[in-house]
C-alpha positions in Angstrom: -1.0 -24.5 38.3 -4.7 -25.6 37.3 -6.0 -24.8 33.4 -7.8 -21.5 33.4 -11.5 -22.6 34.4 -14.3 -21.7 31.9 -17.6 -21.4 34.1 -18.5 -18.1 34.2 -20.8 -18.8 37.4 -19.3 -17.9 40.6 -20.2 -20.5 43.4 -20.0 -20.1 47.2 -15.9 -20.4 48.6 -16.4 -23.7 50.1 -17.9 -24.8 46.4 -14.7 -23.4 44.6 -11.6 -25.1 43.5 -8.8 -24.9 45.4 -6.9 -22.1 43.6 -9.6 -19.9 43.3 -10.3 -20.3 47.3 -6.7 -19.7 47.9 -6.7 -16.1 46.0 -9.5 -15.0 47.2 -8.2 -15.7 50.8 -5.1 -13.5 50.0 -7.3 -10.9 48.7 -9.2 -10.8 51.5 -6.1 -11.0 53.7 -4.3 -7.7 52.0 -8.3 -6.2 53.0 -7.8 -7.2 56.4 -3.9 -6.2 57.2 -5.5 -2.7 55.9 -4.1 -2.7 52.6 -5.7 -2.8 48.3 -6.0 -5.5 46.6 -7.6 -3.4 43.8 -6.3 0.6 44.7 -7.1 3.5 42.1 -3.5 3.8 41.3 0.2 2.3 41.9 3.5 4.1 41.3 4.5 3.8 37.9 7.3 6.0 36.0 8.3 4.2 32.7 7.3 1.3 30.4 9.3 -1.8 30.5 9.9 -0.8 27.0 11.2 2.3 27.5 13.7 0.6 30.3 14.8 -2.2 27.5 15.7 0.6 25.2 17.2 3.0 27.0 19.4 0.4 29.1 19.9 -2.5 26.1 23.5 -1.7 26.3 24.5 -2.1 29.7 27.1 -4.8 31.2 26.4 -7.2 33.7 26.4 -7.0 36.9 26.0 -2.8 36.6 24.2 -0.7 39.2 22.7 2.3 37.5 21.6 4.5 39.9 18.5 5.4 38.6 15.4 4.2 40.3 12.5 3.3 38.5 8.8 2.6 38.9 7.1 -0.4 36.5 4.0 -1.9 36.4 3.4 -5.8 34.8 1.6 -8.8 34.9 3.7 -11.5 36.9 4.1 -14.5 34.6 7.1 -16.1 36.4 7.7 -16.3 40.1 10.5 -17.8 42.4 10.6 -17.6 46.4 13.7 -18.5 47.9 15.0 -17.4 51.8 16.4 -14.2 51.5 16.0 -13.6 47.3 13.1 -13.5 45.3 12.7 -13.4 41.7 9.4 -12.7 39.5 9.0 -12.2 35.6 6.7 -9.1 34.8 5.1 -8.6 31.6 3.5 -5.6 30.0 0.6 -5.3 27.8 2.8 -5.3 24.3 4.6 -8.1 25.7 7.6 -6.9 26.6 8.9 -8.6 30.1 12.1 -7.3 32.9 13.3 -9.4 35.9 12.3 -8.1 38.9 14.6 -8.6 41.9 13.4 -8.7 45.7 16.3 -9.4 47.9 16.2 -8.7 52.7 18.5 -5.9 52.5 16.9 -3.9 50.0 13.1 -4.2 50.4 13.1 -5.1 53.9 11.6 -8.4 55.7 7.5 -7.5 56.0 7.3 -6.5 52.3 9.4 -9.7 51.5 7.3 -11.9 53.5 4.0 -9.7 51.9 5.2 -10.7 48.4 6.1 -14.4 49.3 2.5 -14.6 51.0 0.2 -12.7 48.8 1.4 -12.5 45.2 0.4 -15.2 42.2 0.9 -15.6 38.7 -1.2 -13.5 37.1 -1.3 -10.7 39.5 -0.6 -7.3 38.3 2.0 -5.4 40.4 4.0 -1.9 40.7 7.5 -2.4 41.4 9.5 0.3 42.7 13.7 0.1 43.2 16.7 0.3 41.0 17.7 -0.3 37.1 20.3 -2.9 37.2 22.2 -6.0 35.6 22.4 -9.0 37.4 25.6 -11.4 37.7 24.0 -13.3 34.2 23.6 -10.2 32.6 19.8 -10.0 33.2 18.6 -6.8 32.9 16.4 -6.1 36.7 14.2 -4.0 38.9 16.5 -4.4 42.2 13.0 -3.9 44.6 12.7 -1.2 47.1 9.3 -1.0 47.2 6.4 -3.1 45.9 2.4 -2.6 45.8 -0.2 -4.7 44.6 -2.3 -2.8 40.9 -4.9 -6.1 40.9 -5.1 -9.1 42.6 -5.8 -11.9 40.0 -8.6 -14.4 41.3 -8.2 -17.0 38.7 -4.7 -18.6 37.7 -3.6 -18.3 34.2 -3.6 -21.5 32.5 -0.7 -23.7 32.0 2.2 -22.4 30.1 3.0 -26.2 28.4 -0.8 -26.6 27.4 -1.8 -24.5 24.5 -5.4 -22.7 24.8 -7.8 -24.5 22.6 -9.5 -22.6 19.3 -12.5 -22.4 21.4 -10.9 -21.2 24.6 -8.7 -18.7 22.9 -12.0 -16.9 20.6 -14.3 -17.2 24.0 -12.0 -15.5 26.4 -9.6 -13.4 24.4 -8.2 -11.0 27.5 -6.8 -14.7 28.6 -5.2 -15.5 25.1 -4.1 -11.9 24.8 -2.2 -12.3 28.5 -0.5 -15.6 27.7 -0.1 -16.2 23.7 2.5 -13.2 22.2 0.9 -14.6 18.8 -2.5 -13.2 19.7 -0.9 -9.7 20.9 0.8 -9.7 17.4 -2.5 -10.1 16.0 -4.3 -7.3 17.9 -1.6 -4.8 16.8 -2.0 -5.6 13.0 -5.8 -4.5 12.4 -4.8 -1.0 13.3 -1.8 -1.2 11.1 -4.1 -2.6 8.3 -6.7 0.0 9.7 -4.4 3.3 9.1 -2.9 2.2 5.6 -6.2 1.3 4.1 -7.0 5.3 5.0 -3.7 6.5 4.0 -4.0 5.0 0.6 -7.4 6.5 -0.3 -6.3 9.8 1.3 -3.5 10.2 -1.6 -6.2 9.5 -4.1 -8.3 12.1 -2.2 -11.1 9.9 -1.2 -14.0 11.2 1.7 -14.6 9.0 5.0 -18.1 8.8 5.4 -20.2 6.7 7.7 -23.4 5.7 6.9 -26.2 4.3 9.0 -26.8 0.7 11.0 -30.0 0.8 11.2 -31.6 1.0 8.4 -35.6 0.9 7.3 -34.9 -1.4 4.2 -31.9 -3.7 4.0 -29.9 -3.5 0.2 -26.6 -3.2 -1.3 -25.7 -6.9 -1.1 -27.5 -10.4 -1.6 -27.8 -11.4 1.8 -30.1 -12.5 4.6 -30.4 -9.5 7.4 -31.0 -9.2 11.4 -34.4 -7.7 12.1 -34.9 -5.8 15.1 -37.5 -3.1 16.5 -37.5 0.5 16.9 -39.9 1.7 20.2 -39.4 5.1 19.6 -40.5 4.5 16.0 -42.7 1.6 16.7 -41.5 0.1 13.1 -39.2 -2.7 12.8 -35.5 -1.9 11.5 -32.9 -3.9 10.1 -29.1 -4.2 10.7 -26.9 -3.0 7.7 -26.0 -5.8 5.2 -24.0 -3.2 2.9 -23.5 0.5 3.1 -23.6 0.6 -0.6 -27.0 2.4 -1.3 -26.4 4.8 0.9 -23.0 5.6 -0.5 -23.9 5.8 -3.4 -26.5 8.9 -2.5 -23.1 10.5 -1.4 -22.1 10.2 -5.1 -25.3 11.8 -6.3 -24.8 14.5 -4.0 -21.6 15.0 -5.4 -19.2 13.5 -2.9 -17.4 12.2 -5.7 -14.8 9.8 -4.3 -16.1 7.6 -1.0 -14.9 4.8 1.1 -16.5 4.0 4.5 -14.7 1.4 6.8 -18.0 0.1 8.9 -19.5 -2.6 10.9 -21.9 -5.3 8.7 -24.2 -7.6 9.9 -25.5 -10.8 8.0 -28.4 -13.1 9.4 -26.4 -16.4 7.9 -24.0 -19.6 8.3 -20.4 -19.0 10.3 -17.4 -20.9 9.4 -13.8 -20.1 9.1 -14.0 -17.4 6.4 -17.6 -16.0 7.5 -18.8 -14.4 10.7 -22.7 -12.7 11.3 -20.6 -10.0 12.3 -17.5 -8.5 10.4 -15.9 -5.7 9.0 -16.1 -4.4 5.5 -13.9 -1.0 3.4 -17.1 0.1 0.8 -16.0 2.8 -1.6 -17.3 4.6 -4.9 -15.3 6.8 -7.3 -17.1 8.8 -9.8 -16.0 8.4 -13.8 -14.3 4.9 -12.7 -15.6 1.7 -13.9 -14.4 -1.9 -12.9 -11.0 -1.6 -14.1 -10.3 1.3 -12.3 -11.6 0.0 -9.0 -9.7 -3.0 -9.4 -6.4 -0.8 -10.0 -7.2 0.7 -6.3 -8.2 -2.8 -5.0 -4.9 -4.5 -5.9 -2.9 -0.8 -4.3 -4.6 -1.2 -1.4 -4.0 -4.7 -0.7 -0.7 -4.0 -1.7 0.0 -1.0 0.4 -1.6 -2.7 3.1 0.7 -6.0 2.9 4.0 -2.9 2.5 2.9 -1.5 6.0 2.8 -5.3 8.0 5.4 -7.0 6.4 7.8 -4.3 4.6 7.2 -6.2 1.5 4.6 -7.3 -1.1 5.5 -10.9 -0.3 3.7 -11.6 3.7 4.4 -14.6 5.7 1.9 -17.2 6.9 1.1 -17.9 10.7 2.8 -21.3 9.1 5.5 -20.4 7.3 4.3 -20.0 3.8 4.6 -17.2 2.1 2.3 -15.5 -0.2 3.3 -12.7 -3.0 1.1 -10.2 -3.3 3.6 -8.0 -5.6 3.1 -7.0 -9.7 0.2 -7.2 -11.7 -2.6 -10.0 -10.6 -3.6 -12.3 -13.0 -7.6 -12.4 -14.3 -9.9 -14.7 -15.8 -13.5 -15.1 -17.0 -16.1 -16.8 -14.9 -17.7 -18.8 -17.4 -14.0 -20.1 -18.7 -13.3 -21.1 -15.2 -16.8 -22.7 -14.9 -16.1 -24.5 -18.5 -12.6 -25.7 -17.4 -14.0 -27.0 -13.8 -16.7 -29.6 -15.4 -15.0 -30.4 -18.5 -17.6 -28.6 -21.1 -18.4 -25.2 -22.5 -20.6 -23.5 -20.2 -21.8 -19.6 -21.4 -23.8 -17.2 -19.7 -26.7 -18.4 -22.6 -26.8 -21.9 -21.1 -29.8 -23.0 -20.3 -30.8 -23.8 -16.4 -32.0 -27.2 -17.9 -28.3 -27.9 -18.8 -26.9 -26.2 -15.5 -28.8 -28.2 -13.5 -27.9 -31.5 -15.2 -24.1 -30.3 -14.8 -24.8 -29.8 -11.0 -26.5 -33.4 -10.7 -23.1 -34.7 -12.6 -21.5 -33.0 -10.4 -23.4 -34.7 -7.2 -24.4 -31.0 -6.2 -27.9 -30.0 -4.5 -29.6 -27.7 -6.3 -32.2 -25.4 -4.6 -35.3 -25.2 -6.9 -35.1 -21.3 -6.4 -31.9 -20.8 -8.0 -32.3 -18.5 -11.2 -29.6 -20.1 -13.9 -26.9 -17.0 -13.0 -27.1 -18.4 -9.1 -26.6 -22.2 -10.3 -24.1 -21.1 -12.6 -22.2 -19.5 -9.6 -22.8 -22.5 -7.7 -21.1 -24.8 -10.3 -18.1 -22.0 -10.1 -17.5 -22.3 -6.3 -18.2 -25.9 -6.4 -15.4 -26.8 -8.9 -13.1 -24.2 -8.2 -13.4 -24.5 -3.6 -10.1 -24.0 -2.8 -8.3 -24.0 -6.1 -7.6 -20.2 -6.4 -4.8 -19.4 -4.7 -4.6 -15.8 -6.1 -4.8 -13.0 -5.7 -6.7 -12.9 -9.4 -9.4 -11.3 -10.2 -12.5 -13.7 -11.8 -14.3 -11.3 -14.1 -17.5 -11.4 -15.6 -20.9 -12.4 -13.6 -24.6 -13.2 -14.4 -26.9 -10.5 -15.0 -29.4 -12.0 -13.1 -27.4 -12.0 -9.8 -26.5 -8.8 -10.1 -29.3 -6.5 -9.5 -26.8 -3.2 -9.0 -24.2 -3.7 -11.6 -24.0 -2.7 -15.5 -24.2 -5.0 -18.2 -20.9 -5.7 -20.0 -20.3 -3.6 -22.5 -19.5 -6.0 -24.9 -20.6 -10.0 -23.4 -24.3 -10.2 -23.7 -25.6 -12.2 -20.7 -23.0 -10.5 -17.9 -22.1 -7.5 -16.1 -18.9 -6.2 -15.2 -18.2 -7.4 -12.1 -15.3 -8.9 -10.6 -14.3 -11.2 -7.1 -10.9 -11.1 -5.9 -9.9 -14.3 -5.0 -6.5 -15.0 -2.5 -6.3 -18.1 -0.5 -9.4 -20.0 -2.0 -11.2 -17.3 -0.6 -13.1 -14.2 -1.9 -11.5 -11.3 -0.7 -13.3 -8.3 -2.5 -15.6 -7.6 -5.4 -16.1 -4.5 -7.4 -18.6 -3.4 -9.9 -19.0 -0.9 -13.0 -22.2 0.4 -11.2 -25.4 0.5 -13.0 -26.6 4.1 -12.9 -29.9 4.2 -15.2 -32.8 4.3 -12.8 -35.2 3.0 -15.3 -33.3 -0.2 -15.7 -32.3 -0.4 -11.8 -36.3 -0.2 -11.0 -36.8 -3.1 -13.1 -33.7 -5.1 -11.4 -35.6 -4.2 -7.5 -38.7 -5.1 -9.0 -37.4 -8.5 -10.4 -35.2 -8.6 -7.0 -39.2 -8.2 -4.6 -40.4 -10.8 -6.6 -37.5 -13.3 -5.8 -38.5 -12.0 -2.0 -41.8 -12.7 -2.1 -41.3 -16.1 -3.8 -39.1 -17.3 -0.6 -35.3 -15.8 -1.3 -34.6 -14.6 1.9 -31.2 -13.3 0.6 -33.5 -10.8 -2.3 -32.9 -6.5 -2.4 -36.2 -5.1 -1.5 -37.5 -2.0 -3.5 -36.1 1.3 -2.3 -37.6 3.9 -3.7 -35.6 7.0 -1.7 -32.5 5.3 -3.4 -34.1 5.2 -6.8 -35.5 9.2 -6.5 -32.2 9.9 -5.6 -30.8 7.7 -8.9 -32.9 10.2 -10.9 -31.2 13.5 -9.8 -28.8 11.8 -12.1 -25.7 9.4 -11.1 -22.3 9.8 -12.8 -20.8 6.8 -14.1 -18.8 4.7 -11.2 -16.8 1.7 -9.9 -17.5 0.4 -6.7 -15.5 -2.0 -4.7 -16.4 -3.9 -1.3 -13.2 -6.0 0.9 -14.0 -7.9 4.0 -11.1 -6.3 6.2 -11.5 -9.3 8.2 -10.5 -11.2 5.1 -7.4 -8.9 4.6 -6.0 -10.1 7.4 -6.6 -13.5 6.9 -4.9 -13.2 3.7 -2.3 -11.0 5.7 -1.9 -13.8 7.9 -3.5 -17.2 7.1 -5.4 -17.0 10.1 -8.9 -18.2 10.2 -11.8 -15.3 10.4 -12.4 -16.2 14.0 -8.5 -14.8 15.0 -8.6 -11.9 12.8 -11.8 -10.8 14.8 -10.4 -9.5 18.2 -14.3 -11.0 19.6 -16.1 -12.7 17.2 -19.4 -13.8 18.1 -19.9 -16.9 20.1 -22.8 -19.4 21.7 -23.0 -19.1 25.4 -21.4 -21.3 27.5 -23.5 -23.8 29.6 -24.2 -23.4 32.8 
């Protein structure tokens, strides 16, 4: 059996490799003898599940009595004279011998299954539920019909998929790789705790718009696109942020929308231009609050996959996600990295030599809070193995968040680090409009110097700052990142279809 071929493009039959000429003549062979290779529906009664659970006790070599239809994929298959045996497979996984011996089905539907069934095709199996002499639990086959005729083999069982392979055609990796199945099932798992644990703390689901006239909420560079009905251009939602926090001003006091973000930048194993982000906003909360739900979410979440605080790696290695998380300062964690005091009051001159110490490139439009967080990542990539919380962030990054009550030079922000990676980040939000004006301002002029990553000025979110916002904390996780700290899994497996480059023709 050939690898699975990845050219899209279908040639002419006589240009096709041999297996993929050979199915399509049995496809068009069941056409001819009058039959469907592709019929609207089959016979099917049960789940294999349902049949493994409801027969897991029997003894071997036990006739039931009770006759059964199934549907699966056929992922094993062995044609001998008078007895044939085939391995089908549903979609969770769950796989049943199925049994086609001359006496029972009869010789044309023998021959039929002999002649026109592959690996890969997907069949209804009719007869009884059965043991065989080894104890194999069986389909003893009255009746068979083909449910889709597969025109491409699957690929070979001793030759893993490559990365590329497996993220480019997933319903491939999904059929043959129980790990990837696994990994489908888990989002939703993820999906319905993250919900359940803000609907005991009697959060609102909201959803907010994609398309929106002004991208804001997060430092980052957006996707532009172009309205006709409109005939203005739009852009793809960075954050949902601003607009959640309108729902807090209109007194929705306690938020959280799950939604699709899209960012206009680099892709690597812990970012994607597409991904999936949990935004929420409680009234009267502040960063320490938020970070209290953060760490019971995360918790909850790694309670409802694992049945434990402690998960297990794709590897092996386990990570603890149980009691309280530990925290540190930024600027200590910047100061411990290089090997000197660094302080939100030192100077960019002194950052920048620093960075050229370090061997690091520094962008000539980096204000000092930007450099200073590029010293952070640079001496702490990889180091923070988490989760802990790394508190205390420039002003001068952080255009929506208040200034520490007490640390001149910072606001209180936090990133959740697990895994070397950042998993979430929460704010005490800055609710003064006067002062958030100047920030946007500040933030257009960053934009208009060449920061393609700047907030523009919104000034619907700024009217609606001064119908008065209640104090807040706000909080942003990459669910894509949950898993992958669920897991260990790169972004690209967490994402059931992640973006990808076209294949050549």
């Amino acid at each position: 059996m050939s690898e699975v071929t990845t050219n899209p493009a279908v040639p002419e039959d006589d240009d096709l490799p041999e297996q993929l000429r050979i199915r399509r003549e049995k496809r068009a062979a069941i056409i001819g003898r009058g039959g469907e290779a592709y019929p609207v529906s089959v016979p099917k009664t049960t789940s294999l599940k349902e049949i493994r659970q409801t027969h897991k006790d029997l003894a071997i070599d036990v006739a039931t009595g009770i006759t059964e239809s199934v549907v699966g994929r056929v992922i094993f298959k062995r044609d001998t004279g008078k007895l044939c045996f085939a391995t089908l497979r549903e979609g969770d996984g769950t796989e049943i011998q199925a049994m086609f011996s001359l006496d029972k089905v009869g010789a044309d539907l023998l021959e039929l299954w002999k002649a026109e069934v592959d690996l890969g095709d997907l069949v209804s199996v009719t007869g009884e539920v059965i043991t065989s002499k080894r104890g194999e639990l069986s389909i003893l086959a009255s009746e068979w019909k083909m449910a889709a005729k597969s025109l491409r083999p699957l690929p070979v069982e001793h030759k893993p998929l490559s990365e590329e392979t497996r993220v480019r055609m997933r319903y491939v990796d999904l059929i043959v790789r129980p790990e990837a199945r696994s990994n489908a099932r888990l989002r939703p798992k993820v999906m319905s705790s993250l919900r359940e644990t803000f609907a005991k703390r009697e959060f609102i689901e909201v959803e907010t718009p994609m398309l929106q006239v002004m991208h804001g909420g997060a430092a980052a560079r957006p996707f532009k696109t172009f309205s006709n009905a409109y005939d203005m251009d739009l852009f793809l939602r960075i954050a949902p942020e601003l607009f959640l926090k309108r729902c807090i001003v209109g007194g929705l006091e306690r938020v959280f929308e799950i939604n699709r973000n899209f960012r206009n930048e680099g892709a690597d194993s812990s970012h994607s231009p597409e991904f999936a982000m949990i935004e929420s906003y409680q009234s009267f909360g502040d960063w320490n609050s938020i970070a209290a739900l953060t760490q019971q979410l995360v918790q909850d979440a790694a309670m409802a996959v694992s049945g434990s605080h402690v998960v297990t790696h794709h590897d092996g290695r386990q990570l603890d996600f149980g009691g309280k998380w530990r925290e540190a300062s930024l600027f200590d964690l910047i100061s411990e990295g290089v090997g000197q005091e660094v302080t939100p009051q030192t100077t960019l001159d002194e950052l920048k030599r620093i960075a050229t110490k370090l061997g690091m490139k520094v962008d000539p439009k980096w204000v000092t809070g930007k450099l200073a967080e590029e010293i952070f990542e640079h001496v702490c990539e990889g180091k923070l193995g988490g989760p802990i919380f790394v508190k205390g962030y420039p002003v001068d990054t952080s255009p929506l968040v208040r200034e520490h009550r007490e640390i001149p030079g910072v606001v209180e922000k936090w990133d959740l680090y697990v895994e070397g990676f950042e998993l979430a980040t929460g704010y005490s939000e800055l609710i003064d409009p006067v002062i958030q004006r100047e920030r946007l301002i500040e933030q257009a002029s960053l934009g208009a110097k060449g920061d393609l990553e700047a907030m523009q000025l919104d000034e619907d979110f700024l009217r609606a700052m001064e119908y008065a916002m209640p104090p807040m904390g706000g909080m942003g996780m990459g669910v894509d990142r949950l898993l992958m700290a669920l897991t260990g899994l790169g972004i690209r497996e967490t994402i059931l279809f992640p973006l990808v480059k076209p294949e050549e023709s």
